[in-house]
C-alpha positions, 0 to 999 in steps of 0.5 A: 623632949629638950634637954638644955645643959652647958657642953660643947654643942651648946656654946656652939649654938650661942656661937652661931646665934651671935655669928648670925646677927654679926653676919647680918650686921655686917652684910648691910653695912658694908654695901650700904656704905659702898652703895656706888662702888658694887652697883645695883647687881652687888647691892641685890646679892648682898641682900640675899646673902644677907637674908639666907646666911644668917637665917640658917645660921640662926637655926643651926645655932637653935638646933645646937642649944636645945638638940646638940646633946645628942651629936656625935663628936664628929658632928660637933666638929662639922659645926665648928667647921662651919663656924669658920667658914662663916668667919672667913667669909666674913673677913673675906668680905672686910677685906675686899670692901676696903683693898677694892673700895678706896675711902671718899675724900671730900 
């Protein structure tokens, strides 16, 4: 059975499904654009956090929108929770690439 309505699981899940291909965006961008700065070690990490990260926070979000109306509260929050741990790893990484990177100048 699927039950699709508008609550607070469901906005979540859209939440993930964008946080999850920002995610992915920016965890290609950034150590493509600092290729020489984190070497080949950094450059592999990326890659599998870049692969691992937003492919499970595309199935939460998933999971949110077609099965969330069944979560308790309390579940809801360990989600939202969730939510801004991936956007603090996120930002983390903004700032670490530019207080550690300076730009090039040519």
């Amino acid at each position: 059975m699927v039950n699709f309505g508008l609550n607070s699981a469901t906005l979540l899940g859209f939440l993930d499904i964008f946080l999850s291909i920002a995610y992915l965006a920016l965890s290609i961008a950034l150590p493509i654009a600092r290729r020489r700065d984190i070497g080949v070690t950094g450059i592999v990490l990326y890659i599998i956090q870049a692969i691992i990260a937003p492919f499970i926070l595309f199935v939460t979000g998933f999971i949110l929108i077609f099965q969330g109306w069944r979560l308790d509260p309390i579940l809801q929050f360990s989600y939202v929770l969730l939510n801004f741990l991936v956007i603090y790893l996120g930002v983390k990484d903004i700032i670490l690439f530019r207080l550690l990177s300076p730009p090039n100048h040519r």
